[in-house]
LUMPA-682824 format. One record per residue (C-alpha): residue number from 1; x, y, z. Coordinates in Angstrom, 3 decimals. Layout:
REM residues N
node pos->NUM; X->X; Y->Y; Z->Z
...
REM end
This chain:
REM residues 454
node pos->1; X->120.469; Y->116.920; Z->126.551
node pos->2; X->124.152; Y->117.427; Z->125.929
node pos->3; X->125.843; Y->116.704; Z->122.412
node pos->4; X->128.525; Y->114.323; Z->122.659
node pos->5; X->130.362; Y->116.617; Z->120.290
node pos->6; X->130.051; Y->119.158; Z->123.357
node pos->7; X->132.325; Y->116.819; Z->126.014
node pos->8; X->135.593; Y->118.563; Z->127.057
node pos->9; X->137.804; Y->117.831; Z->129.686
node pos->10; X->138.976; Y->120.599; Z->131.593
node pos->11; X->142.389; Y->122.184; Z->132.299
node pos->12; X->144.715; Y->120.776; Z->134.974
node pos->13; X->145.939; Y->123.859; Z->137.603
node pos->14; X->147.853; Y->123.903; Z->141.099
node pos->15; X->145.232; Y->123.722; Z->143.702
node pos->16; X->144.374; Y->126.784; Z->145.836
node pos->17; X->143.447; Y->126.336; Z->149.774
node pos->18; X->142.335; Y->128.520; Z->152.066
node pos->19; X->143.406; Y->128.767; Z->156.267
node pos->20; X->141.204; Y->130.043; Z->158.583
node pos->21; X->142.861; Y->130.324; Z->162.253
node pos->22; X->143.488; Y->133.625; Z->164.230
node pos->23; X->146.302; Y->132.049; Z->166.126
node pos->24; X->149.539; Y->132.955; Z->164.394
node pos->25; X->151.571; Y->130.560; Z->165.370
node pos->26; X->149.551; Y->127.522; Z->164.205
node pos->27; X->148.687; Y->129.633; Z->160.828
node pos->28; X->151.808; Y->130.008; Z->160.298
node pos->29; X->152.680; Y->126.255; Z->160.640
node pos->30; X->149.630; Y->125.273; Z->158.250
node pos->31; X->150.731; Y->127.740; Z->155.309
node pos->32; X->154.128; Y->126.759; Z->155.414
node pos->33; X->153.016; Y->122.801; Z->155.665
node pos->34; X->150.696; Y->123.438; Z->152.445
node pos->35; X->153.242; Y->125.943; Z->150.316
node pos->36; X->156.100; Y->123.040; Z->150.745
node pos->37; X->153.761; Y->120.690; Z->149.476
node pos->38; X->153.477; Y->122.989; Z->146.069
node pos->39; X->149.588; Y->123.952; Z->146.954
node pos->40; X->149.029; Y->127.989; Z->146.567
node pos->41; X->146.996; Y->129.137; Z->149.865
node pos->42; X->145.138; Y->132.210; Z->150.757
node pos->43; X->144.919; Y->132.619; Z->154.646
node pos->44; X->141.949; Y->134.502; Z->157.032
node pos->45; X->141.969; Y->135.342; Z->160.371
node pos->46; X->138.092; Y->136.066; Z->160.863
node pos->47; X->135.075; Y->134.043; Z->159.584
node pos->48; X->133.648; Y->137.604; Z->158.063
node pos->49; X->137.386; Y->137.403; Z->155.954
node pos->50; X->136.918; Y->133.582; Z->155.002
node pos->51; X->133.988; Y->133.954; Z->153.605
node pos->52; X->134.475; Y->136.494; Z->151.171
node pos->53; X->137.733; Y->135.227; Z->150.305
node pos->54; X->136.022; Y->131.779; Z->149.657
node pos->55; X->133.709; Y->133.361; Z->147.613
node pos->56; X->135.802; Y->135.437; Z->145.682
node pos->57; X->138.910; Y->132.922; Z->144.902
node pos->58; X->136.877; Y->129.478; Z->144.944
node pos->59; X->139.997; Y->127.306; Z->146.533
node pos->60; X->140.349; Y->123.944; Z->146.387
node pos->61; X->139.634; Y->123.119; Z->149.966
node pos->62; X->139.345; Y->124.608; Z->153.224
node pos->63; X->141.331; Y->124.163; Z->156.902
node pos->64; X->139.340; Y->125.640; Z->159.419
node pos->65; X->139.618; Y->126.277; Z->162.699
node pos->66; X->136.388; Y->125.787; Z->165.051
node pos->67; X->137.139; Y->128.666; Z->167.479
node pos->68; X->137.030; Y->132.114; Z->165.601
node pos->69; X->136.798; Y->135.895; Z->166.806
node pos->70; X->133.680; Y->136.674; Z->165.015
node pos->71; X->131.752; Y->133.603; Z->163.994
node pos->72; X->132.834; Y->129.754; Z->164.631
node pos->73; X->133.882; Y->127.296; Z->162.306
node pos->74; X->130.889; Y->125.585; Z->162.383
node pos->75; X->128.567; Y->128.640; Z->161.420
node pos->76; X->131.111; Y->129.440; Z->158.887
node pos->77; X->130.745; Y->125.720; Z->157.203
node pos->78; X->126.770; Y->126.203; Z->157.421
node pos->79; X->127.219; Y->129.464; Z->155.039
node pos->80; X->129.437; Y->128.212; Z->152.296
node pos->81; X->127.363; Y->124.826; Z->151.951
node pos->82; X->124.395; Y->127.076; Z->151.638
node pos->83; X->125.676; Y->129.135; Z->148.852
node pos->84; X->126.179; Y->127.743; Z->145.889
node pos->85; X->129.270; Y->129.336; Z->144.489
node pos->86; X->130.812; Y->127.364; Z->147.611
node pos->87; X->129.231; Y->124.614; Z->148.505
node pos->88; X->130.810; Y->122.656; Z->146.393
node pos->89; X->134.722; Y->123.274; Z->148.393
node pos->90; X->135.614; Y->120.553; Z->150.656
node pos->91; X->136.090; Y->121.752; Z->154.510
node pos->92; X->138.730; Y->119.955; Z->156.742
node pos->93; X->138.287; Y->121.518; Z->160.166
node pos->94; X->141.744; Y->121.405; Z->162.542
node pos->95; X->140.735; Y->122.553; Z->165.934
node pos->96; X->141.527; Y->121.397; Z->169.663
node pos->97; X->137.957; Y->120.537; Z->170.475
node pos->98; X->138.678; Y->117.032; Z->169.500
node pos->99; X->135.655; Y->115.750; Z->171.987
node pos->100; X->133.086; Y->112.921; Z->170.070
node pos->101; X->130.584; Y->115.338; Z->170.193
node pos->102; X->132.721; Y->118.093; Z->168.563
node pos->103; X->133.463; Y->115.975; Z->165.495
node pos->104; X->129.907; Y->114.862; Z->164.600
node pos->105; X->129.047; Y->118.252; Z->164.821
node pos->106; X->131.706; Y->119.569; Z->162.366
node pos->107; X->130.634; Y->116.287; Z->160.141
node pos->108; X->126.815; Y->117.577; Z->160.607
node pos->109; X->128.003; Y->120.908; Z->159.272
node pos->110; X->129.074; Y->119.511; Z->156.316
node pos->111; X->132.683; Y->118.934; Z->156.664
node pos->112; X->134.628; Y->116.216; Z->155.102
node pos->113; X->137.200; Y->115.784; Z->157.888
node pos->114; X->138.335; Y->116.576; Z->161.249
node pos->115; X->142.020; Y->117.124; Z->162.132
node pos->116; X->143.387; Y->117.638; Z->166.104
node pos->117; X->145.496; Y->120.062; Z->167.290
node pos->118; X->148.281; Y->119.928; Z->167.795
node pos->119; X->148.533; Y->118.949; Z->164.113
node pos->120; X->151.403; Y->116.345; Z->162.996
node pos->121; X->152.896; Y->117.208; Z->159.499
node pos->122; X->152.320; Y->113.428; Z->158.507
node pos->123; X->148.887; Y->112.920; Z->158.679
node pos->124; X->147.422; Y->116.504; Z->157.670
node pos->125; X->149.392; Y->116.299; Z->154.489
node pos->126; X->147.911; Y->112.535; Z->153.868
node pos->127; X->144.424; Y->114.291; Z->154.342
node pos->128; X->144.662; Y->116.906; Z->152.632
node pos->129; X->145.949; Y->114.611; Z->149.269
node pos->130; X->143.431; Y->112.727; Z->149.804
node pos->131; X->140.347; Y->114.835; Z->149.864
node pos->132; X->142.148; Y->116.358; Z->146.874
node pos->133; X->142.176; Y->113.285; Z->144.947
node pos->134; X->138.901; Y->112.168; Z->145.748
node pos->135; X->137.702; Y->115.705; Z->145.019
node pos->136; X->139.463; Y->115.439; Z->141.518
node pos->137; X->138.065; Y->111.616; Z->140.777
node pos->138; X->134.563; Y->113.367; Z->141.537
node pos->139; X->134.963; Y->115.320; Z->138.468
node pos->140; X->133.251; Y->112.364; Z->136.379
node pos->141; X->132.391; Y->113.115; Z->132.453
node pos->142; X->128.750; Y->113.817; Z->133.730
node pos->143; X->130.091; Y->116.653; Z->135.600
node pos->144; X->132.215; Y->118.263; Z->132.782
node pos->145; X->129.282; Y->117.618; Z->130.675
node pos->146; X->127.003; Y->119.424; Z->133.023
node pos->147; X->129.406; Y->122.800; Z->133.694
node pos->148; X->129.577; Y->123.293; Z->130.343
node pos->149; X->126.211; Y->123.191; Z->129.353
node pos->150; X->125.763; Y->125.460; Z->131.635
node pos->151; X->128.139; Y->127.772; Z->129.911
node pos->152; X->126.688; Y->126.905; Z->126.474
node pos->153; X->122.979; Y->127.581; Z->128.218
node pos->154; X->124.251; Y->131.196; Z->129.681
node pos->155; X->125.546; Y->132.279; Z->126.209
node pos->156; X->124.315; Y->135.783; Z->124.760
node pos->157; X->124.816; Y->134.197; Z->121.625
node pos->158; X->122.910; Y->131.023; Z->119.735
node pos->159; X->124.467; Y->127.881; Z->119.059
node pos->160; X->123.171; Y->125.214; Z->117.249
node pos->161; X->124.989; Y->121.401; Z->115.933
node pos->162; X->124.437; Y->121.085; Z->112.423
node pos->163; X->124.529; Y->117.319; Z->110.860
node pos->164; X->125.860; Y->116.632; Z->107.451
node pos->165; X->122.260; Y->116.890; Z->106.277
node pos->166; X->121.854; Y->120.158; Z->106.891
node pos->167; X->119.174; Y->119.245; Z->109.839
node pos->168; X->119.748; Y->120.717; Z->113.701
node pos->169; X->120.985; Y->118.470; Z->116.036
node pos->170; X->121.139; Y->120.386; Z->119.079
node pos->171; X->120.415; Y->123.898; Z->119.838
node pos->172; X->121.039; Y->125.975; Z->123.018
node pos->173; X->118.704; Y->128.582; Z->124.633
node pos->174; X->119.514; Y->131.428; Z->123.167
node pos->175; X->118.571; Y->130.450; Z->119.867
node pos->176; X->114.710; Y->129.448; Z->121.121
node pos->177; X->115.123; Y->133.190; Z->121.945
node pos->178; X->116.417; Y->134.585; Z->118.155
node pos->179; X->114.372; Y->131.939; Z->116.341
node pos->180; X->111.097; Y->132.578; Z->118.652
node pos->181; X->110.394; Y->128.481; Z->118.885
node pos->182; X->111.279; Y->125.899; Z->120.916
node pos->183; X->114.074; Y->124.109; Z->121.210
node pos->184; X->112.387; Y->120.500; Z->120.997
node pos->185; X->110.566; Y->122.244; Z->117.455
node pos->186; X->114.281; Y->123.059; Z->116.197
node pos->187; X->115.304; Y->119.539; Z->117.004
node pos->188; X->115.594; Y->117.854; Z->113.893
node pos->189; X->114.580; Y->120.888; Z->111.195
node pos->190; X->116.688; Y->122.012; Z->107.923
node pos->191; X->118.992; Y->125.301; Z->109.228
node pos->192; X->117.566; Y->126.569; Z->105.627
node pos->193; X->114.369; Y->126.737; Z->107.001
node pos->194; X->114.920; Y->128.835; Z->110.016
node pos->195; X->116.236; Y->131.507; Z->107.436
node pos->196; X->115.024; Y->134.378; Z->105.291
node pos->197; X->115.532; Y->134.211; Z->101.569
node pos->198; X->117.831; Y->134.768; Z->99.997
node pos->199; X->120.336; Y->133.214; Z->102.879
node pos->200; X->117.822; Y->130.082; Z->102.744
node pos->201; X->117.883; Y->128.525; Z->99.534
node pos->202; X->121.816; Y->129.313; Z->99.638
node pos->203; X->122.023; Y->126.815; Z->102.621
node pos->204; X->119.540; Y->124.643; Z->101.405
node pos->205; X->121.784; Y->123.982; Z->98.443
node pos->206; X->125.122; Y->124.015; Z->99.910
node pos->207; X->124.259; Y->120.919; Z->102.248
node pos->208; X->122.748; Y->119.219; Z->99.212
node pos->209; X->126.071; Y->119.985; Z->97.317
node pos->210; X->128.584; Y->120.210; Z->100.011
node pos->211; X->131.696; Y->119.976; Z->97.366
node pos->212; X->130.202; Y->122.935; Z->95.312
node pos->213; X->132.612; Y->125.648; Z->95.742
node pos->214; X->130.803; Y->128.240; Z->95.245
node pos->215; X->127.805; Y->127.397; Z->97.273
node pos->216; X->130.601; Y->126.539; Z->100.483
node pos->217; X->132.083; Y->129.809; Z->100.232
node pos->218; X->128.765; Y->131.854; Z->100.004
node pos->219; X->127.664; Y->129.757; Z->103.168
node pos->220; X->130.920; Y->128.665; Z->104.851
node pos->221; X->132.712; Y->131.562; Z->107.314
node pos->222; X->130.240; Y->134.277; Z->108.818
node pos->223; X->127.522; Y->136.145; Z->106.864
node pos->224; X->124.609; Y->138.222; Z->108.099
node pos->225; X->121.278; Y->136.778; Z->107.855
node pos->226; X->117.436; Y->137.190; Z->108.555
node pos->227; X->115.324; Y->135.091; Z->111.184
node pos->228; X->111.947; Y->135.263; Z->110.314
node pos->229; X->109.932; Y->135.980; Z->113.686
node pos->230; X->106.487; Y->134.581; Z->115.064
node pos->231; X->105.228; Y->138.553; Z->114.559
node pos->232; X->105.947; Y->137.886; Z->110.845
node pos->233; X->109.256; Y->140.393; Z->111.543
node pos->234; X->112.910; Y->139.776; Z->110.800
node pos->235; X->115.972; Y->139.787; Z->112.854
node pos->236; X->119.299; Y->140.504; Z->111.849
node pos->237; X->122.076; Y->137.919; Z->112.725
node pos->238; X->125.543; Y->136.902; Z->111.553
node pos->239; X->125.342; Y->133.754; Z->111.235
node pos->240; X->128.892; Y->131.813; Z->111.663
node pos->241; X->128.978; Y->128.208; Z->110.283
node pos->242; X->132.140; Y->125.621; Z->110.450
node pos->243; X->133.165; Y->122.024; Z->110.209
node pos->244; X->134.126; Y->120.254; Z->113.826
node pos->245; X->136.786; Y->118.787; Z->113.928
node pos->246; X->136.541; Y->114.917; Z->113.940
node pos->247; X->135.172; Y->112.200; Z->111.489
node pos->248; X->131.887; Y->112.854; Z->112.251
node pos->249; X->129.999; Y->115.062; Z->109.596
node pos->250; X->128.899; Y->118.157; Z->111.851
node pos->251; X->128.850; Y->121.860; Z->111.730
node pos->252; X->128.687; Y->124.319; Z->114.384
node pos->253; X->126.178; Y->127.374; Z->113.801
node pos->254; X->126.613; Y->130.607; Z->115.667
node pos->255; X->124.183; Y->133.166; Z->115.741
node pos->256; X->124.837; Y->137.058; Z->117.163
node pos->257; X->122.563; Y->139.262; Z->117.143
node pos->258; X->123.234; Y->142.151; Z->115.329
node pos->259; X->120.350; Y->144.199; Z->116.012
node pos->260; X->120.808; Y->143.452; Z->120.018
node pos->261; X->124.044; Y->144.352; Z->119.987
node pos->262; X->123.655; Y->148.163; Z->118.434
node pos->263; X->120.312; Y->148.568; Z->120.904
node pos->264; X->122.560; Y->147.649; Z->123.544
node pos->265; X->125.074; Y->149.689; Z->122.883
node pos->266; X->122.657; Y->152.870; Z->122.527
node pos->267; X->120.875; Y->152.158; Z->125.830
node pos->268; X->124.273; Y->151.908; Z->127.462
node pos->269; X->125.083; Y->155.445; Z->126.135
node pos->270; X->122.375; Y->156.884; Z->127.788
node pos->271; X->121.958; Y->154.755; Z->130.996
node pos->272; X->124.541; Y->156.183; Z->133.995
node pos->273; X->128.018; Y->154.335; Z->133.280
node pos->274; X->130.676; Y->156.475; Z->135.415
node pos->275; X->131.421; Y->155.933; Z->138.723
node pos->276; X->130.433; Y->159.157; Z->140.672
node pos->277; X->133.275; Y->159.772; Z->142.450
node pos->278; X->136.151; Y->158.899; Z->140.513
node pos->279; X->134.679; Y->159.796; Z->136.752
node pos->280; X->135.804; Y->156.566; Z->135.103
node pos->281; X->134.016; Y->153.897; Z->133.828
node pos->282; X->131.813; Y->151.969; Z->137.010
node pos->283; X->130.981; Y->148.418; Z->137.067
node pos->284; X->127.877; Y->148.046; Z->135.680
node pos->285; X->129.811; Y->149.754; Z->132.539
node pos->286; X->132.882; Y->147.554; Z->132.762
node pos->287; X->130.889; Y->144.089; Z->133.023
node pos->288; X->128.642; Y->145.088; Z->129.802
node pos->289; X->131.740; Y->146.148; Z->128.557
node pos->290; X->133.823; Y->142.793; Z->129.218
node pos->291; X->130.622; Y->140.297; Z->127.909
node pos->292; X->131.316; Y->142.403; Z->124.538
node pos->293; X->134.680; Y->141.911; Z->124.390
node pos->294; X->134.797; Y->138.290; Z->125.769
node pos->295; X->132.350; Y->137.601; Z->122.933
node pos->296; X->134.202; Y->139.277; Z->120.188
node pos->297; X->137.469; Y->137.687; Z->121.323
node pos->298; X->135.933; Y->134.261; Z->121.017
node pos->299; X->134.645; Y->135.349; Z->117.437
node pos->300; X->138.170; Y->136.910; Z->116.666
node pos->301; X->140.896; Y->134.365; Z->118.069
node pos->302; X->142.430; Y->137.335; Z->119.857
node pos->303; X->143.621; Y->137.102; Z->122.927
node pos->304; X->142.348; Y->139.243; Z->126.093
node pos->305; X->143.745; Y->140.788; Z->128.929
node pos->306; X->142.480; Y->141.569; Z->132.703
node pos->307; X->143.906; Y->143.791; Z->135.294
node pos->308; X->142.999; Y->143.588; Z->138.986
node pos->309; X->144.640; Y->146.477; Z->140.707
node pos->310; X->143.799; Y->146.460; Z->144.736
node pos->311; X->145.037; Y->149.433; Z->146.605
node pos->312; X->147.360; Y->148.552; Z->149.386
node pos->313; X->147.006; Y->149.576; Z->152.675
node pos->314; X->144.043; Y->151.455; Z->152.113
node pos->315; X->141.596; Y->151.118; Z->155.312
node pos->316; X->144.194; Y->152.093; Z->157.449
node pos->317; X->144.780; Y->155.081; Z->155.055
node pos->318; X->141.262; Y->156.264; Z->155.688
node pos->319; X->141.477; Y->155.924; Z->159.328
node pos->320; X->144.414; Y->157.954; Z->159.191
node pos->321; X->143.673; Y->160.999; Z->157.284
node pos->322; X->139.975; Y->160.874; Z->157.004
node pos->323; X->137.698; Y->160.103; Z->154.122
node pos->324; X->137.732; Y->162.944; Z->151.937
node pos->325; X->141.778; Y->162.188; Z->151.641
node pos->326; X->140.712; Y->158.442; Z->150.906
node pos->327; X->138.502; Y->159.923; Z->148.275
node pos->328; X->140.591; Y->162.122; Z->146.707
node pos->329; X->143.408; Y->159.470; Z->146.703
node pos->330; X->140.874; Y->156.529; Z->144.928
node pos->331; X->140.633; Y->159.978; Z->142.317
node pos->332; X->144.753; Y->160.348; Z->141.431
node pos->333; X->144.537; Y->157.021; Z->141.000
node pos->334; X->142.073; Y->156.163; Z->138.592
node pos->335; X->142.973; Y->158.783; Z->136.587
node pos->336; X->146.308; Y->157.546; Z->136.788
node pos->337; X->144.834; Y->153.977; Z->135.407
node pos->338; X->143.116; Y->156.066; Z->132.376
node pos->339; X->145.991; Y->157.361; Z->131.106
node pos->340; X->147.212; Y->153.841; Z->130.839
node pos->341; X->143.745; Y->152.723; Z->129.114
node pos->342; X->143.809; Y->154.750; Z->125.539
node pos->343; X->142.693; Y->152.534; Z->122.951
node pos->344; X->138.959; Y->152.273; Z->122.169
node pos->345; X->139.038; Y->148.373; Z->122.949
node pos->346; X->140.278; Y->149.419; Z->126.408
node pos->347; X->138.734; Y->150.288; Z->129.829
node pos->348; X->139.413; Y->151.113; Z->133.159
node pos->349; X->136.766; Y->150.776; Z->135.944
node pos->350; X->136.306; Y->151.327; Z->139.454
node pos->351; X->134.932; Y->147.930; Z->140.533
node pos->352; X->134.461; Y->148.592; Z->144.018
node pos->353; X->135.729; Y->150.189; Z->146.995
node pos->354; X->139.663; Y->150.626; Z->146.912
node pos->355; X->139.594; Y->147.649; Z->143.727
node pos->356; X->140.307; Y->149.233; Z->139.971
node pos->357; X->140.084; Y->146.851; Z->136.984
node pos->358; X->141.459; Y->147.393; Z->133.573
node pos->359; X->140.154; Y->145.242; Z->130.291
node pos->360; X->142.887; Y->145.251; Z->127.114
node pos->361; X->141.572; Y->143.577; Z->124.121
node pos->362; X->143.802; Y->141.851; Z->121.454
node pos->363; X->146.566; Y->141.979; Z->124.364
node pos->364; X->148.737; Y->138.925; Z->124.968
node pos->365; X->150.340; Y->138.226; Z->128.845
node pos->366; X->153.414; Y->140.236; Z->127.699
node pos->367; X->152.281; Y->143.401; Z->126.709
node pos->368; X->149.737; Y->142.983; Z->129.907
node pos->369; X->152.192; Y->142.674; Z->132.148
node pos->370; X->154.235; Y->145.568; Z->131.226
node pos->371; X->151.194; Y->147.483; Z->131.483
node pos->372; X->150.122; Y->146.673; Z->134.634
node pos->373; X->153.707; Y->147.196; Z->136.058
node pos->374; X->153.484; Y->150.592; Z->134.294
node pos->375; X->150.159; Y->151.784; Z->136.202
node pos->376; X->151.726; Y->150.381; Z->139.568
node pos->377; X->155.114; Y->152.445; Z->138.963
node pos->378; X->152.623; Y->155.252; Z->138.294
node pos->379; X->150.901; Y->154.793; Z->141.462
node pos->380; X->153.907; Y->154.996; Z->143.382
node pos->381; X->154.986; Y->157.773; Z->141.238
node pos->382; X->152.696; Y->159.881; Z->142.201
node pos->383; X->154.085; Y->159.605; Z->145.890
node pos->384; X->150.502; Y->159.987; Z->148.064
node pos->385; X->151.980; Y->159.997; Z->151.777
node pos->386; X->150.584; Y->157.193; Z->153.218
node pos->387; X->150.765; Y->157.153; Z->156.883
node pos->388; X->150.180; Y->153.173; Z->157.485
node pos->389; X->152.340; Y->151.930; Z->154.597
node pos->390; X->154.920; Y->149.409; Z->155.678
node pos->391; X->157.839; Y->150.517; Z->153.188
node pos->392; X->158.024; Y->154.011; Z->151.517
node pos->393; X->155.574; Y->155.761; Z->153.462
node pos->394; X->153.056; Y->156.193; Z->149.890
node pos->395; X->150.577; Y->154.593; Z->148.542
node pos->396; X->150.730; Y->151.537; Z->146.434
node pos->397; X->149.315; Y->149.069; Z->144.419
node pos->398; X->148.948; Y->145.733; Z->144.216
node pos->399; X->148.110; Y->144.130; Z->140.662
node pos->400; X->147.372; Y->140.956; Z->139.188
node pos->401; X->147.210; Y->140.227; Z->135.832
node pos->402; X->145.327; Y->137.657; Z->133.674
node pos->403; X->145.258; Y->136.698; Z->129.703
node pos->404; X->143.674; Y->134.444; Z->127.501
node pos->405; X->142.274; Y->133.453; Z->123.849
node pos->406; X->138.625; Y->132.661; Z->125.191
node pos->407; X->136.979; Y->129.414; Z->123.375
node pos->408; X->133.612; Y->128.742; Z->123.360
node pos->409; X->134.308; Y->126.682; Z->125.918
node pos->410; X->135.728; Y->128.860; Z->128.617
node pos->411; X->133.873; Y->130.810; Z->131.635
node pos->412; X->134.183; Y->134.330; Z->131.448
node pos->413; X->134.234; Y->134.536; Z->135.559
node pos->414; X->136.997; Y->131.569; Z->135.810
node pos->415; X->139.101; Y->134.584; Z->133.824
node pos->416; X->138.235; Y->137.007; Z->136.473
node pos->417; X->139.209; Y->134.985; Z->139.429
node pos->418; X->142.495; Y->133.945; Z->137.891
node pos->419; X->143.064; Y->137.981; Z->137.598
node pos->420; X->141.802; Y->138.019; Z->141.450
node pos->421; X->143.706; Y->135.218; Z->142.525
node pos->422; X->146.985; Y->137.084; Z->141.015
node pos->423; X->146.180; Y->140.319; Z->142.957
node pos->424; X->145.640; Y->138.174; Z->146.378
node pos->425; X->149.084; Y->137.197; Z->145.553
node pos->426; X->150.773; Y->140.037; Z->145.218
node pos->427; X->149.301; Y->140.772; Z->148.505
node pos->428; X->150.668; Y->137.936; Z->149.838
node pos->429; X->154.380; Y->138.440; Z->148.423
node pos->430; X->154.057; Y->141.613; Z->150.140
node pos->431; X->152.171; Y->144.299; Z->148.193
node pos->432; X->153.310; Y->146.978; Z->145.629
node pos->433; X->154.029; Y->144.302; Z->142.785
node pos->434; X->152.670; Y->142.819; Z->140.018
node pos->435; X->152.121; Y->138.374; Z->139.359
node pos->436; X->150.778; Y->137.484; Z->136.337
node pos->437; X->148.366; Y->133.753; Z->135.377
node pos->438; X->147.988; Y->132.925; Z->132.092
node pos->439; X->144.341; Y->131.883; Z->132.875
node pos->440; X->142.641; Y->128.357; Z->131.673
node pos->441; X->145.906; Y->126.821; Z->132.212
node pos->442; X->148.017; Y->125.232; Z->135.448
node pos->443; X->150.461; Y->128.388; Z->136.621
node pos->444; X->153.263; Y->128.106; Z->139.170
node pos->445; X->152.534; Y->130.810; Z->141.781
node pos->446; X->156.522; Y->130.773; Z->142.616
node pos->447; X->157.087; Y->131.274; Z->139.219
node pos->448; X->154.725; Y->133.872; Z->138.379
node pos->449; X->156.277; Y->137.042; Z->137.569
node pos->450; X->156.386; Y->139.804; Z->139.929
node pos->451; X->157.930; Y->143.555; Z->139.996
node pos->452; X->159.984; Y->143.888; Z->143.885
node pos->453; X->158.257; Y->146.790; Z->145.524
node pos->454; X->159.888; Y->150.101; Z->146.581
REM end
C-alpha cells in the first residue's frame, strides 16, 4: 500500500494533440483551430503514422478522422485502447459519416466523442476543453498515488520509510530483492536489524539517541553497508538515510547496490554494445547507460541532459542515391555526434534507423542547447548533397533537446519523450533547427528556442 508520505501532485504542462486526416485542407483548418487555442499538436496523414506517433509522444487527445488511406479510424481507435501506453488518450473522431449508426460505432470503439464535418470553430473548441478538463479532473489523488508507485516499484534501487523509531514503515520491491525477505516480513522491523555489524549497532543507537552527534553523523548521509543474505552471504550497499521534510518523524532509506552495479558494468564490457554499422554506442548500450546516469543524477542533485537528433529528409535520401549512400551518410554523421560527446559521463548512440541520441551528465539546458546546435551546424557543415532536401540541397538535422535534475519522483521515459516531443517540433517548424523543453515542467512550444535553418 502507498505511504502517505509518498503523495505528489504532478507538474502542470501545455497539452499535446494529435490530427489524423489525409485531407489537407481540413488538416490544415484543425491545426490552426488547436495552435490558436495555445494547445501544441502533432499531425498524421496515415493510421500506420498515428499510431506510432501516439505511441511515441503520448498527446493529450486525439482528432481523428474515420476515412484513412491505410487503416480507418475505427481500427485505429481499437489499437491504441488495446495498448496500454495509449489507451489511456481520449479519441474525438471528426468525420462526415455523421449517420446514427456511424457514431455508435466510433463510441463502441472507444471514443469519447464524435464531431461532423464540416466542423464549426465554436463547438470543436468547446469539445475539445472539455474532454480536456474532464480528462484533467480524472487525475484523482488515487491516480497520482498509483503512477508513482509504480515508479517507486520499477526502481533498480531499494527504498524503504523509516519511522522515528528506527522501525520500517514501508518498503518497495527492490529491497525484498537486496534484503532476500518479504516485504510484509520488513513491515514493521528495526533498519538495525536488516544490517551487518558493525553498521547495525551504529543504527541501532543513533535512533535510540537521535540528538547524539556523533552517532547522526556516522549514520546520517550515505555509507556503505552489509545485508546479510538467506545463503548466510553479504551484500554490499550504500545505504543513504535522511529526514523528510514535514512534522512527521520519518526517514527515507536508499539502498544501491554496489556489488550489482560493478557486475553490471563488467558484463556490459563484454556483451556487444556498438552499433554495427555506424561504430558508436547502440541502444541497448545507451539505455543501460542512461538508467546509470538517471540514477546517479538523482543521488547527485545534478542536472541531466538528452539529445534527440532525427535526420531530416532521410527516406527520400535513400530512394535517391541508394542505400549504401544512406549508410555511409548515417556514418559522417555519428561520428560527427562523437566528436561532440568527449567526456566520460557522455554518450552518443544510434537509437534507431536515421534517429541519434546524445546523454550529457551534470549538463544544465544552456550548455545543452549550445551543444546540440553545435552537432546540427556540424551536420550541415559537412555539406552531404542531399537530393530531396527542401532548402540547401544537404543533409540536415533536426534536434530536440531536454534537461532536468531527476527526483525520486520523476519517470525516466517522461524525460525521453519531452526530448522526442522537441525533435517532432523542430520538424514541424521546418527542420534543420534545434527547440529545447526543460522537461517535468509546463514549456511554451512558441517560446522554445530554436536555431533558423540554412
Amino acid at each position: 500500500m502507498m505511504h502517505p508520505a509518498l503523495a505528489l501532485a504532478a507538474p502542470s504542462r501545455q497539452s499535446a494533440i494529435l490530427i489524423v486526416d489525409d485531407a489537407p485542407d481540413s488538416l490544415g483548418l484543425l491545426q490552426d483551430i488547436m495552435r490558436q487555442q495555445g494547445y501544441q499538436t502533432f499531425v498524421a496523414t496515415s493510421g500506420k503514422r498515428a499510431l506510432d506517433i501516439a505511441t511515441r509522444v503520448q498527446p493529450d487527445l486525439i482528432l481523428l478522422d474515420v476515412i484513412l488511406p491505410d487503416l480507418d479510424g475505427l481500427e485505429i481507435c481499437r489499437r491504441l485502447k488495446r495498448q496500454p501506453d495509449t489507451a489511456h488518450i481520449p479519441v474525438i473522431f471528426v468525420s462526415s459519416c455523421g449517420e446514427t449508426d456511424d457514431v455508435v460505432a466510433g463510441f463502441d470503439t472507444g471514443a469519447v466523442d464524435y464531431i461532423a464535418k464540416p466542423v464549426r470553430l465554436p463547438e470543436v473548441c468547446a469539445r475539445v476543453r472539455a474532454q480536456l478538463r474532464q480528462r484533467s479532473s480524472s487525475e484523482s489523488q488515487k491516480q497520482q498515488a498509483e503512477r508513482l508507485q509504480l515508479i517507486v516499484d520499477g526502481m533498480d534501487e531499494g527504498l524503504m520509510l523509516v519511522g522515528g523509531d528506527g522501525r520500517v514503515a514501508y518498503a518497495n520491491p527492490a529491497c525484498e530483492r537486496f534484503l532476500d525477505c518479504p516485504a510484509v516480513q520488513l513491515s514493521g522491523r528495526p533498519l538495525a536489524d536488516l544490517l551487518a555489524p558493525p553498521a547495525s549497532q551504529d543504527y541501532a543507537d543513533y535512533f535510540h539517541t537521535p540528538d547524539d552527534q556523533e552517532a547522526a553523523r556516522r549514520c546520517r548521509g550515505t555509507r556503505e553497508v552489509l545485508l546479510p543474505q538467506g545463503d548466510g552471504s553479504v551484500r554490499a550497499m550504500d545505504l543513504s538515510l535522511s529526514p523528510m521534510a514535514g512534522g512527521e518523524a520519518l526517514f527515507v532509506a536508499l539502498l544501491h547496490d554496489i556489488t550489482h552495479h560493478k557486475q553490471s558494468e563488467t558484463a556490459l564490457q563484454r556483451a556487444a554494445l556498438v552499433d554495427p554499422l555506424t561504430r558508436i554506442a547502440n541502444r541497448r548500450h545507451f539505455d543501460a547507460f542512461l538508467d546509470k546516469e538517471w540514477a546517479r543524477a538523482i543521488r547527485s542533485g545534478q542536472p541531466l541532459s538528452l539529445i534527440v537528433l532525427d535526420v531530416d529528409h532521410f527516406k527520400g535520401y535513400n530512394d535517391s542515391l541508394g542505400h549504401a549512400a544512406g549508410d555511409a551518410c548515417l556514418q559522417a554523421i555519428a561520428e560527427a555526434l562523437q566528436s561532440h560527446a568527449m567526456r566520460p559521463t557522455d554518450l552518443a548512440a544510434r537509437y534507431g534507423g536515421e534517429e541519434f541520441v546524445v546523454l550529457l551528465a551534470d549538463t544544465g539546458e544552456e550548455a545543452a542547447a549550445r551543444l546540440g546546435e553545435a552537432a546540427r551546424a556540424h551536420v550541415e557543415r559537412l555539406a552531404i548533397p542531399n537530393p530531396r532536401a527542401s532548402d540547401g540541397g544537404v543533409v540536415t538535422v533536426s534536434v530536440g533537446v531536454a534537461s532536468l535534475v531527476p527526483t525520486l519522483f520523476d519517470d525516466v521515459r517522461s524525460f525521453f519523450v519531452a526530448a522526442d516531443r522537441a525533435m517532432y517540433e523542430a520538424k514541424a517548424r521546418g527542420r534543420n533547427r534545434v527547440v529545447t523543453v526543460q522537461a517535468g515542467t509546463a514549456w511554451d512550444a512558441a517560446g522554445a528556442t530554436g536555431a533558423q535553418p540554412h
